[in-house]
ROBA-867634 format. One line per field, with one value per residue: x, y, z of N, C-alpha, C in turn; residue in one letter. Coordinates in Angstrom, 1 decimal, decimal comma. Layout:
N
n.east	[X | ...]
n.north	[Y | ...]
n.up	[Z | ...]
ca.east	[X | ...]
ca.north	[Y | ...]
ca.up	[Z | ...]
c.east	[X | ...]
c.north	[Y | ...]
c.up	[Z | ...]
res	[A | ...]
END
This chain:
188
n.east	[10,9 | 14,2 | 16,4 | 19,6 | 20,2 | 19,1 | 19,6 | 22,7 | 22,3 | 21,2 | 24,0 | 25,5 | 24,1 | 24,1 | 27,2 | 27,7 | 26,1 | 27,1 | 29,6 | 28,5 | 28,6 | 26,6 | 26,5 | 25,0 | 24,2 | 20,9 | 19,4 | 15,7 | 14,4 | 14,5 | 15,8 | 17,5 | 20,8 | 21,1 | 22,6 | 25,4 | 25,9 | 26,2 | 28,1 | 30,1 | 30,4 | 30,5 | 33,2 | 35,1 | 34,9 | 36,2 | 34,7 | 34,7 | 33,9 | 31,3 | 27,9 | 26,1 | 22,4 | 20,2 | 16,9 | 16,5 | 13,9 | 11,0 | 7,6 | 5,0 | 2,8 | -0,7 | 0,1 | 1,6 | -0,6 | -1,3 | 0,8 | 1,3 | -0,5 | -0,8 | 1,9 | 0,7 | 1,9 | 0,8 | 0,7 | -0,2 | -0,4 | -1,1 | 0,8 | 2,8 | 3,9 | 5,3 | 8,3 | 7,8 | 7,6 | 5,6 | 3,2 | 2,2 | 3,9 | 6,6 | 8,9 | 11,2 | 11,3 | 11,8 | 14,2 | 16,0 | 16,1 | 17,4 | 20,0 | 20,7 | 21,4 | 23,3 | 25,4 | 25,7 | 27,4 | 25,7 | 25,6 | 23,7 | 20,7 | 16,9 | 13,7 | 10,4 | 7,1 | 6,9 | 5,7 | 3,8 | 5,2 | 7,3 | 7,8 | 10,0 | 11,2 | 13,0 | 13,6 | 15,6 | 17,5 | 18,4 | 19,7 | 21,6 | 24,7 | 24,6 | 23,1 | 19,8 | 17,4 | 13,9 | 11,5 | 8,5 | 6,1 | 3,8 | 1,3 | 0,8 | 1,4 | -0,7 | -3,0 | -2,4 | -3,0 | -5,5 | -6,9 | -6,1 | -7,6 | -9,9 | -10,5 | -10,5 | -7,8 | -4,9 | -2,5 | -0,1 | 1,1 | 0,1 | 2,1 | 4,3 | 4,3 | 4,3 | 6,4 | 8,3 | 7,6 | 8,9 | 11,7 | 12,0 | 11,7 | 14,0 | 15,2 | 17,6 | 17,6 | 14,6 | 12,9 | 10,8 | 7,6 | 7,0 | 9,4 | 10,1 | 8,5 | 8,4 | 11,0 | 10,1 | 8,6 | 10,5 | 12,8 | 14,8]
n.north	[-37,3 | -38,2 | -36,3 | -35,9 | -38,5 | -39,0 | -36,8 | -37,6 | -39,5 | -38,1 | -37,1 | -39,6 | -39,8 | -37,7 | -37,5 | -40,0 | -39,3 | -37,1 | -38,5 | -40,3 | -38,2 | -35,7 | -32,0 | -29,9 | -30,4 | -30,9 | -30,4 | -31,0 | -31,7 | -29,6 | -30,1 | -29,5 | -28,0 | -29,7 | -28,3 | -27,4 | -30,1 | -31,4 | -29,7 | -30,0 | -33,5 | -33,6 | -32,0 | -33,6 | -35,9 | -35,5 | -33,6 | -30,7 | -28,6 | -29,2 | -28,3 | -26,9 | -26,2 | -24,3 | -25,0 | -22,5 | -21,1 | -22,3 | -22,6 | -24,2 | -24,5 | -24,4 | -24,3 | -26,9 | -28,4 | -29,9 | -31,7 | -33,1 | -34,9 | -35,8 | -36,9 | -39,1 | -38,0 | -37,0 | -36,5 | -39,3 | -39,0 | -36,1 | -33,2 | -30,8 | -28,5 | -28,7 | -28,6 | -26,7 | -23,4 | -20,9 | -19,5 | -17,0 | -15,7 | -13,4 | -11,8 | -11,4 | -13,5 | -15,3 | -14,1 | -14,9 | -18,0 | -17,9 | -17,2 | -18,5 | -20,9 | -19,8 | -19,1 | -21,9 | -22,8 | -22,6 | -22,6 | -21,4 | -20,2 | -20,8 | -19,8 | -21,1 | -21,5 | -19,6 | -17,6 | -16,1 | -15,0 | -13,4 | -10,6 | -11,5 | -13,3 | -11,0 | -9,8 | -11,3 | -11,8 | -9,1 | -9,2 | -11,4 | -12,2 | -14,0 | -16,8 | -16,7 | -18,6 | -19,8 | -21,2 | -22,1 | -24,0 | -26,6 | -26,2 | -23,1 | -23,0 | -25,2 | -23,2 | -21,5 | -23,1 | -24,5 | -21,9 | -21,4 | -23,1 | -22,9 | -20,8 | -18,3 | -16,5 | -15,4 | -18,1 | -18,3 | -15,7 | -15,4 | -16,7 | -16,1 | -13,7 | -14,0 | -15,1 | -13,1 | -12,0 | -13,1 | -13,1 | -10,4 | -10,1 | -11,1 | -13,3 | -15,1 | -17,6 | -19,8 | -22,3 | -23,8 | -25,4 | -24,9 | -24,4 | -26,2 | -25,0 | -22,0 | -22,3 | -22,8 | -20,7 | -18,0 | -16,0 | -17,9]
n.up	[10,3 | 9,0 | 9,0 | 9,1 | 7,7 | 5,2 | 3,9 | 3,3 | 2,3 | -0,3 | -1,2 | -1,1 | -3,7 | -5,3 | -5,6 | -7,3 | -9,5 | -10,5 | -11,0 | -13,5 | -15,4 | -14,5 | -14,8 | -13,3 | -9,7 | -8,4 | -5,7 | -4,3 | -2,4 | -0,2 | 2,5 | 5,3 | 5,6 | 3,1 | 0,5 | 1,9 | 2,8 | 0,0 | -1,2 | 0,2 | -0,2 | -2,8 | -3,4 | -2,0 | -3,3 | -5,8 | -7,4 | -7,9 | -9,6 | -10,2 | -10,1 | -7,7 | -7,8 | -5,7 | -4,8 | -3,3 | -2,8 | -2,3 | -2,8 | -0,7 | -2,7 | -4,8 | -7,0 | -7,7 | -8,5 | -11,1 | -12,2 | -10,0 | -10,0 | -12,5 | -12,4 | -10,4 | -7,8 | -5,4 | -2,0 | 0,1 | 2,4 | 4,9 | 4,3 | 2,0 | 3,6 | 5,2 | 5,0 | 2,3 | 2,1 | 3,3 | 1,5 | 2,5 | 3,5 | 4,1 | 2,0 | 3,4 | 4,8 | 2,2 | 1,8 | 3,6 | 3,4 | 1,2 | 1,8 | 3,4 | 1,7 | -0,4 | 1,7 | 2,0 | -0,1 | -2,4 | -6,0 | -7,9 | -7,4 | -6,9 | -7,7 | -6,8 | -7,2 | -10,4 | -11,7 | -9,1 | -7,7 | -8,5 | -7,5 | -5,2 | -6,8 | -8,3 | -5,5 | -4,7 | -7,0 | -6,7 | -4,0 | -3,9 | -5,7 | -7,3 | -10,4 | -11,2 | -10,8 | -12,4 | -11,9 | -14,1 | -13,0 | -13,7 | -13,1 | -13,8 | -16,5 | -17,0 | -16,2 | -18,9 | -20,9 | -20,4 | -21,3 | -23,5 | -25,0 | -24,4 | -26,0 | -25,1 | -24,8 | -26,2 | -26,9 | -27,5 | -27,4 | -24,8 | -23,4 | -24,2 | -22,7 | -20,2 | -19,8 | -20,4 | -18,4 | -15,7 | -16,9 | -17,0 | -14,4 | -13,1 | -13,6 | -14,6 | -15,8 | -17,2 | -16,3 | -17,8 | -19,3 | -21,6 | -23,3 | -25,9 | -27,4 | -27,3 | -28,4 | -31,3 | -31,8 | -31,3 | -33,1 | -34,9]
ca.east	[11,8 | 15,7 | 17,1 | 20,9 | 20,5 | 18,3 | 21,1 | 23,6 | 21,8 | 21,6 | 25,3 | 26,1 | 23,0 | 24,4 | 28,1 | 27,1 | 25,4 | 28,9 | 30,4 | 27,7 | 28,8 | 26,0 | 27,4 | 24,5 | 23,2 | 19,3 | 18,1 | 14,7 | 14,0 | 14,9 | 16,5 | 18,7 | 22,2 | 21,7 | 23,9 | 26,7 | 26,8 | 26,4 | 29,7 | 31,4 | 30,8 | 31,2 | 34,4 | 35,5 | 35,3 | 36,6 | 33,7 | 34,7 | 32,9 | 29,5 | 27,5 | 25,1 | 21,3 | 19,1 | 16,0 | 16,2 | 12,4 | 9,9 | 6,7 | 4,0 | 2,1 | -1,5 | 0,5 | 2,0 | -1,4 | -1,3 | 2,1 | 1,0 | -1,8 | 0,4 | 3,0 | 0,6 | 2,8 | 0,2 | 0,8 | -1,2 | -1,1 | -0,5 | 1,2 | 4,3 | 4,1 | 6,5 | 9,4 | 7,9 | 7,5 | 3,9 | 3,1 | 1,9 | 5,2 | 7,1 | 10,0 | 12,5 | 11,9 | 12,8 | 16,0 | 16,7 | 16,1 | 18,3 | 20,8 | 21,4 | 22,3 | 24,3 | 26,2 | 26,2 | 27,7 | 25,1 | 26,2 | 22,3 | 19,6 | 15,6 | 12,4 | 9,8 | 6,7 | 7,7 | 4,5 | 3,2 | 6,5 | 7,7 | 8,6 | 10,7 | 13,0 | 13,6 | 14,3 | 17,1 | 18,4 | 18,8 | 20,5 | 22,6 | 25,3 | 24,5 | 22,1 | 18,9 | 16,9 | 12,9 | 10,7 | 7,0 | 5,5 | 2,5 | 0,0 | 1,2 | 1,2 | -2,1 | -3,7 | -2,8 | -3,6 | -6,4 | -7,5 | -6,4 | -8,4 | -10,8 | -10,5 | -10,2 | -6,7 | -4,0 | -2,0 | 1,4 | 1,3 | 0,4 | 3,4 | 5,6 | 4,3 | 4,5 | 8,3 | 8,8 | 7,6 | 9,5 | 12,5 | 11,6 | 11,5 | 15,8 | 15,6 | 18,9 | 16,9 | 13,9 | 12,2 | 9,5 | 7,3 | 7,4 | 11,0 | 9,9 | 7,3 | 9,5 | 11,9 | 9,7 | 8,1 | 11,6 | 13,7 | 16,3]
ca.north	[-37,3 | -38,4 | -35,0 | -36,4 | -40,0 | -38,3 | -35,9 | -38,3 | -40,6 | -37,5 | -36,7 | -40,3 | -40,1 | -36,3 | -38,0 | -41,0 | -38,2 | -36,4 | -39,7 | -40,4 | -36,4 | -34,5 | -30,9 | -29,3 | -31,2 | -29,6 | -31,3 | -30,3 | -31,5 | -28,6 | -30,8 | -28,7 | -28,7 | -30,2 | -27,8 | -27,8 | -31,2 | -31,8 | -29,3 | -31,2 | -34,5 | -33,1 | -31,3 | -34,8 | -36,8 | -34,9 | -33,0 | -29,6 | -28,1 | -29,5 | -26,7 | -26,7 | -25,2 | -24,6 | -24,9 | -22,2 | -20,5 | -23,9 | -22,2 | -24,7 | -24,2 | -25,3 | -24,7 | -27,6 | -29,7 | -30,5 | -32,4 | -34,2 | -36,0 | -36,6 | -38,2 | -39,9 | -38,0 | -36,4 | -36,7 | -40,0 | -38,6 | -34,7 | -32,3 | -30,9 | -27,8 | -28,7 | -27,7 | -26,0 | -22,3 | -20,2 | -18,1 | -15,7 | -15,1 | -12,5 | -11,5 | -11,6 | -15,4 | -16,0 | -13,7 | -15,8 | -19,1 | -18,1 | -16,4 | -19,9 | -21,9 | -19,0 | -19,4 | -23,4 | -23,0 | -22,7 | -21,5 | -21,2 | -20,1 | -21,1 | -19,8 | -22,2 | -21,3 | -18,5 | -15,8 | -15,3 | -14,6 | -12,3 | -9,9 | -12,7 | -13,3 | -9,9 | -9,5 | -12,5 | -11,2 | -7,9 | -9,4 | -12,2 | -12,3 | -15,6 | -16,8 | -16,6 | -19,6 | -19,4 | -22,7 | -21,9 | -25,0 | -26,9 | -25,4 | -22,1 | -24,1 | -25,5 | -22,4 | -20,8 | -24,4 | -24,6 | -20,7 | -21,1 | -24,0 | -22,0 | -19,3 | -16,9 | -15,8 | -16,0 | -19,0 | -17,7 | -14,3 | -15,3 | -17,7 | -15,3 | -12,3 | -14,9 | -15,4 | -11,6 | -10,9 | -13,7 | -12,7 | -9,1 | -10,0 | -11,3 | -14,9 | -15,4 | -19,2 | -19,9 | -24,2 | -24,2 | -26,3 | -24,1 | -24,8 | -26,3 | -23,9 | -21,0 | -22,2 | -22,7 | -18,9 | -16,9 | -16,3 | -18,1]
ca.up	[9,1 | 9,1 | 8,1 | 8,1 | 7,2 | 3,7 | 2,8 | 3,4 | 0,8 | -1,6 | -0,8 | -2,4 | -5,2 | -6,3 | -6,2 | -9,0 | -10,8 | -11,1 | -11,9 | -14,7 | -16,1 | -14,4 | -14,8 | -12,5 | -9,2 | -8,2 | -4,9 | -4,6 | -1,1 | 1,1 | 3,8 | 6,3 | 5,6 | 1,9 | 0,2 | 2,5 | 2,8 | -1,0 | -1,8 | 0,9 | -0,3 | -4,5 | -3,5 | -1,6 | -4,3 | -7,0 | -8,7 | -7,3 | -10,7 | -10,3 | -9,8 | -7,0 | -7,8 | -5,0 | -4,7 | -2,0 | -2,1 | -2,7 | -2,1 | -1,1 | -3,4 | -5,6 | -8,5 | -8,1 | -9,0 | -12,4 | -12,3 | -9,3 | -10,3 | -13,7 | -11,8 | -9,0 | -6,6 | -4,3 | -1,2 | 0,6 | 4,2 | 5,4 | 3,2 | 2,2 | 4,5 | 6,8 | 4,8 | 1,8 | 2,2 | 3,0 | 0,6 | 3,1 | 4,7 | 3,2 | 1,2 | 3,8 | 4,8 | 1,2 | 2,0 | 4,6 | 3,2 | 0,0 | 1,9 | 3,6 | 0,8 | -0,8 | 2,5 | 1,8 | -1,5 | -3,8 | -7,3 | -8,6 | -6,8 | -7,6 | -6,9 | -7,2 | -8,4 | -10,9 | -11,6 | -8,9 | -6,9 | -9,5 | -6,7 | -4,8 | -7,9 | -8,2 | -4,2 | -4,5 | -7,7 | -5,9 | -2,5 | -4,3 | -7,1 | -8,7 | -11,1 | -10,5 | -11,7 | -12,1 | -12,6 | -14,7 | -12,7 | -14,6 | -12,8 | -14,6 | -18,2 | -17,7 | -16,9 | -20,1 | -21,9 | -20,7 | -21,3 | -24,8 | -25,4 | -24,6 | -27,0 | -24,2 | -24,6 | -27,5 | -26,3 | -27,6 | -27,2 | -22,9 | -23,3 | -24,2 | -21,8 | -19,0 | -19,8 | -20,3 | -16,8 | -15,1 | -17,2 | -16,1 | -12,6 | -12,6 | -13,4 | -15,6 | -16,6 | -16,8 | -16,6 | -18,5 | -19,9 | -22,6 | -24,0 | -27,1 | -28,2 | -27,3 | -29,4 | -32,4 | -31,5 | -31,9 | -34,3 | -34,9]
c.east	[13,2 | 16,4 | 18,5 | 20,5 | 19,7 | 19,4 | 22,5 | 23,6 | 22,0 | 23,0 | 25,8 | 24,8 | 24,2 | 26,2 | 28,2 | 26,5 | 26,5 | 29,5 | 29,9 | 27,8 | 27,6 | 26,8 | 26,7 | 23,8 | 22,0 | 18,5 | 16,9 | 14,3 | 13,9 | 15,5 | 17,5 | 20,1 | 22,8 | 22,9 | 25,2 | 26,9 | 27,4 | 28,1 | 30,7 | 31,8 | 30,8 | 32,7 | 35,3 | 35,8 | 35,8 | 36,0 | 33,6 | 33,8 | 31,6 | 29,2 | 26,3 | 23,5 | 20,2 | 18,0 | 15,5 | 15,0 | 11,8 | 9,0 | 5,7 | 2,6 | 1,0 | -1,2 | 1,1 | 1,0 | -1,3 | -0,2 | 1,9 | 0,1 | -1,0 | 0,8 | 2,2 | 1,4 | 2,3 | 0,1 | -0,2 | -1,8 | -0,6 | -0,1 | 2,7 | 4,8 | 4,6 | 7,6 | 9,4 | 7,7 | 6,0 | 4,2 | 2,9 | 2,8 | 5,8 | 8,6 | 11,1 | 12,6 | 12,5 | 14,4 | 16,9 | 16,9 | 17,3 | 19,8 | 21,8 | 22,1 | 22,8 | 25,6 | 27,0 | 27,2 | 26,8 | 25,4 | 25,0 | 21,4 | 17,8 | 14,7 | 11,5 | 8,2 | 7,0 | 7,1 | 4,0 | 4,3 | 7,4 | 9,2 | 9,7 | 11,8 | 13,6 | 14,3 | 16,0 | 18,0 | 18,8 | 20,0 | 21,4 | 23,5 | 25,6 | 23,5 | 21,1 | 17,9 | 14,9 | 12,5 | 9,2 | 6,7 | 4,4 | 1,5 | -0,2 | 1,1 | 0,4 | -3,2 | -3,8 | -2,6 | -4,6 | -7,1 | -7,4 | -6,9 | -9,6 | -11,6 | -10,5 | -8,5 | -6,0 | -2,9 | -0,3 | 1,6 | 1,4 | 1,7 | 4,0 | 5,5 | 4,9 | 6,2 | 9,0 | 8,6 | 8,6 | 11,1 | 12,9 | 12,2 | 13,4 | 15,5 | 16,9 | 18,3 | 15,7 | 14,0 | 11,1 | 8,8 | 7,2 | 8,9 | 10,4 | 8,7 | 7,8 | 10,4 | 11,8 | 8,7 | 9,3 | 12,4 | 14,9 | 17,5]
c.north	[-37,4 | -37,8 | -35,6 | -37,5 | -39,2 | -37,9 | -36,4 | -39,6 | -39,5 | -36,9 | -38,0 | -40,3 | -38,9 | -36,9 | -39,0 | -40,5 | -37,4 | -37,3 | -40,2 | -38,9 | -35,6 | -33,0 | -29,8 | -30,1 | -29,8 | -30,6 | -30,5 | -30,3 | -30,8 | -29,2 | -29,7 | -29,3 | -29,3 | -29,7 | -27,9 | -29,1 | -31,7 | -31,1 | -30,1 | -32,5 | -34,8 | -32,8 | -32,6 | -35,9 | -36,1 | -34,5 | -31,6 | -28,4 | -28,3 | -28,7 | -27,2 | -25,7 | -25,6 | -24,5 | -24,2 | -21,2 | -21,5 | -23,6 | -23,5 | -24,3 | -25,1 | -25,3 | -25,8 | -28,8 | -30,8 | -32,0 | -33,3 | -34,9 | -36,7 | -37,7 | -39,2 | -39,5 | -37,1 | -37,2 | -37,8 | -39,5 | -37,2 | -33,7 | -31,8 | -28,7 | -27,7 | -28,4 | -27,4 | -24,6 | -21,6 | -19,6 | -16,7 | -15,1 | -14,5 | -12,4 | -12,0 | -13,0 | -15,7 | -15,4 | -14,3 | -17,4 | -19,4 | -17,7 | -17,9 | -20,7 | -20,8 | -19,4 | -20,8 | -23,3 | -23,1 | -21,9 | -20,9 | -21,0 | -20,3 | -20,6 | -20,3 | -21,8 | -20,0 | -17,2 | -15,3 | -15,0 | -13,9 | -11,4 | -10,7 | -12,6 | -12,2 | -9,4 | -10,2 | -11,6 | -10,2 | -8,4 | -10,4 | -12,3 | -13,9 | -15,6 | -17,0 | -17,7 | -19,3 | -20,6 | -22,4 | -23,1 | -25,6 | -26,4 | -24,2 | -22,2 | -24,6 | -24,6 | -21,9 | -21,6 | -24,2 | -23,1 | -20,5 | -22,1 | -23,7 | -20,9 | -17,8 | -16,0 | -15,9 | -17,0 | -18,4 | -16,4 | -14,2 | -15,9 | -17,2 | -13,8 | -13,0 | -14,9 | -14,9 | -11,2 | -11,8 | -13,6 | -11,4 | -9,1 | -10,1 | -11,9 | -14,9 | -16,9 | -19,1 | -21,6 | -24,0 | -25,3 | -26,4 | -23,9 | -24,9 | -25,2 | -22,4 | -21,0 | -22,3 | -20,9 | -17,6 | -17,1 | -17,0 | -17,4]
c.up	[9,6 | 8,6 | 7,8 | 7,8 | 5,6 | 3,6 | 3,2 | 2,4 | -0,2 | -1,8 | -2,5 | -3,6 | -6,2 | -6,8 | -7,3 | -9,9 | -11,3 | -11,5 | -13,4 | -15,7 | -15,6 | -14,4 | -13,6 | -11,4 | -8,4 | -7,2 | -4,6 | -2,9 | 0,0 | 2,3 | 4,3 | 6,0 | 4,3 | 1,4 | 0,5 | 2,4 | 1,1 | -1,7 | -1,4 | -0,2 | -2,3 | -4,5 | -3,4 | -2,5 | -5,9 | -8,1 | -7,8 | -8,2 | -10,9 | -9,2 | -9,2 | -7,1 | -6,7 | -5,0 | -3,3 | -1,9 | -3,1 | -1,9 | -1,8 | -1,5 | -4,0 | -7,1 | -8,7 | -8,8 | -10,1 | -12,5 | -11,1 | -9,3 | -11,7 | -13,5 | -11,1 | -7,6 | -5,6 | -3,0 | -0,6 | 1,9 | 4,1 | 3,9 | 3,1 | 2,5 | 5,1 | 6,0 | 3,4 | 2,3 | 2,2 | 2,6 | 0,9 | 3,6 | 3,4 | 2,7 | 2,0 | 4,3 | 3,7 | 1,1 | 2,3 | 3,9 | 2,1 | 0,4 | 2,6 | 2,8 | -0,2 | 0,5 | 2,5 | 0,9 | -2,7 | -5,1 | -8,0 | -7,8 | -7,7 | -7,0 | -7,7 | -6,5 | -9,4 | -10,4 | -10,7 | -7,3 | -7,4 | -8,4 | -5,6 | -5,5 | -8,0 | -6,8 | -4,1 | -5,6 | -7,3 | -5,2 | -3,2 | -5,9 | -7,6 | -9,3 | -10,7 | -12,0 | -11,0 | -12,5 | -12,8 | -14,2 | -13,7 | -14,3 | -13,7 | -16,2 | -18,1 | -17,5 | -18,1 | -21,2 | -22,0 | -20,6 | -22,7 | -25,4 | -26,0 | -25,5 | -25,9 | -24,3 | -26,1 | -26,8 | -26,4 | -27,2 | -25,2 | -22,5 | -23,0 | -23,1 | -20,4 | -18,6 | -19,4 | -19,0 | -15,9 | -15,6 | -16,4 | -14,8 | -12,2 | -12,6 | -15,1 | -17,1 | -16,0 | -17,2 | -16,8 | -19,2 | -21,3 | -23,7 | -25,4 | -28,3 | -28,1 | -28,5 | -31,1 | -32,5 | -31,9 | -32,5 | -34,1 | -34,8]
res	[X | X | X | X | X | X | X | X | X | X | X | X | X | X | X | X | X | X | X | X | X | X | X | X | X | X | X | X | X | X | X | X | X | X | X | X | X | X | X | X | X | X | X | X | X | X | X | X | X | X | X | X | X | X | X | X | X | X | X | X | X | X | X | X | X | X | X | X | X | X | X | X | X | X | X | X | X | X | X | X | X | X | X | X | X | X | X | X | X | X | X | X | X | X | X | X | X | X | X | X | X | X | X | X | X | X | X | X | X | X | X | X | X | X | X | X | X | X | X | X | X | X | X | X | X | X | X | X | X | X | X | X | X | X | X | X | X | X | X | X | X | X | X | X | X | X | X | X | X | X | X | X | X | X | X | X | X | X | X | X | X | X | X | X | X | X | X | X | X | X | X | X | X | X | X | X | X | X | X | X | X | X | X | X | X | X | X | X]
END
């Protein structure tokens, strides 16, 4: 892998995204260094306000299935172990990991998958004063599809507990897939 020559390409992608009005850029790749280079080369060209979210705990995870068979974007060869995160490793790698791109400049921090890192968002939100961003992956949204398909569950009612615990835990935002059915669920 070509760690700088990559984040030297998303350097100029994230700056044409501030030129086009993005207001938030969200590389996802974990590349060493993204962050910093990305404020650099934001600050550089005159988008000192676009607001950096990291994707600084990207567990690799099988929650991500769903969405990758969707897209077609499973992996052909190997996996993407090498610079997502084990699940088995604990709390304070994700300290570390988030504490890095806090250090880069990150204005947003993400943990990636939500539920079953609960205690995770809550560790960051603890150790860091910025927002703390949580992503319900599809995997997460098609188990409790397909469990209320089933008749096994009440579909909204897990929706919304699902939310409440990832809320719960310190995520300021959640990304769901859930958005629109949220929004038709609470009150106006």
């Amino acid at each position: 892998m070509k760690n700088d020559e990559t984040v030297a390409a998303l350097v100029t992608q994230a700056v044409n995204h501030a030129r086009a009005g993005a207001a938030i850029i969200a590389p996802s790749g974990m590349m060493d260094g993204t962050i910093a280079a990305l404020r650099r080369g934001l600050d550089v060209a005159g988008f000192p306000d676009v607001a950096l979210l990291a994707y600084a705990v990207k567990y690799a995870s099988a929650f991500y299935g769903p969405f990758r068979d969707a897209a077609d974007s499973a992996p052909t060869h190997g996996d993407r172990k090498s610079y997502q995160m084990d699940p088995a490793r604990g709390i304070d790698e994700a300290l570390l990991e988030a504490r890095l791109d806090v250090e880069q400049g990150a204005d947003l921090l993400m943990v990636k998958p939500a539920a079953a890192y609960l205690d995770v968002i809550g560790a960051c939100k603890k150790a860091f004063n910025l927002p703390m961003v949580a992503y319900q992956v599809s995997g997460e949204y098609a188990m409790i599809e397909a469990a209320a398909q089933r008749g096994w569950i009440d579909r909204d009612r897990l929706l919304l507990e699902s939310l409440i615990a990832i809320k719960r835990a310190g995520a300021d935002l959640i990304i769901s897939y859930y958005a629109e059915a949220l929004a038709r669920l609470l009150p106006a």
